[in-house]
N, C-alpha and C positions, 0 to 999 in steps of 0.2 A: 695445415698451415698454422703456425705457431706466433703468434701477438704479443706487445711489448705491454704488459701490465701493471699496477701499482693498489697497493692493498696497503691500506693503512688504518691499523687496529688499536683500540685503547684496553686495556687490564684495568684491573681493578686497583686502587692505588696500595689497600692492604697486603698486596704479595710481594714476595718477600724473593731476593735476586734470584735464588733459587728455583722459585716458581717461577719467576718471569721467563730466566733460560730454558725451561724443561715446557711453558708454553710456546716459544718461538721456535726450539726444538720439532713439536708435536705438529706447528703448520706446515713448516721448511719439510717435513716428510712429508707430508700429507701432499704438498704441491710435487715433490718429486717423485710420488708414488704417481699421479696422472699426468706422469710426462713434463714434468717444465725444467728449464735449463736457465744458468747465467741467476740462480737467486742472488740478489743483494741486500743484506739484514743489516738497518737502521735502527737502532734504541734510542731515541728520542730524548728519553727518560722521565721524570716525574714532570708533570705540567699542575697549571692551574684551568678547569674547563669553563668555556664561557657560562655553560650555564649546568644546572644539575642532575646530573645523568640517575639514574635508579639511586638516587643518594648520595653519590656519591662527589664533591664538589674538585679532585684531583683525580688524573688517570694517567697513567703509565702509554708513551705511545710507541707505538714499534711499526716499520715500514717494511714491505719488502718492493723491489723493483724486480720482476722476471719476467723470463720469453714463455707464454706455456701456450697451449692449444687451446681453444674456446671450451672444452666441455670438462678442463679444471678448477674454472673459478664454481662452480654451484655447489661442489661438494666440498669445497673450503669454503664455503660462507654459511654451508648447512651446520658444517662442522662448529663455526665460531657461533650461530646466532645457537645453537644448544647448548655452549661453555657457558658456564656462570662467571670463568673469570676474564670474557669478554663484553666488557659494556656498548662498545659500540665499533662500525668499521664499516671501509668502504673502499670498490675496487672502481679503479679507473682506467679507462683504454689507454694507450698512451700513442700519441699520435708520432710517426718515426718518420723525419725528414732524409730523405734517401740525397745523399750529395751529389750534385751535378757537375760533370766537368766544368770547369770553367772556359766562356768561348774565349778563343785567343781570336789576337787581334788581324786581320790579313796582312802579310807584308805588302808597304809601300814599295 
């Protein structure tokens, strides 16, 4: 069964656009190597962080929005908490409102 997910990651503000694509790159596979479908990739771009991550006081933020299966997010968070060029990041379920007919009304 395949779940609506949201992963939203910060870089390092020193990398350079280069790196930045070649790290969005490197997760956009990594999720599609354990089955996820429908990635949607966000650059955010350079922020100010409220407060100071490993030193550093800006961070680059990148989103993605995907369907994947439950047993893809652990090895892309394995993956980002061992990068050095991810400071912080965080996935979230996303909750998917299934639309409901609308009732009509009886005729009079």
């Amino acid at each position: 069964m395949t779940t609506v997910y949201e992963t939203m990651y910060i870089l390092r503000p020193d990398l350079g656009d280069e790196q930045v694509e070649q790290a969005i790159a490197k997760y956009q596979n990594l999720l599609r190597e354990q089955g996820s479908e429908e990635i949607e990739i966000q650059n955010r771009g350079k922020r100010r962080l409220a407060y100071e991550i490993k030193k550093h006081r800006d961070g680059i933020y990148i989103q993605f929005n995907y369907t994947a299966p439950a047993k893809a997010i652990a090895p892309l968070e394995r993956a980002m908490r061992l990068s050095e060029e991810v400071i912080r990041y965080l996935t979230v379920k996303q909750e998917v409102h299934e639309e409901k007919p609308a009732k009509v009304a009886a005729p009079v």
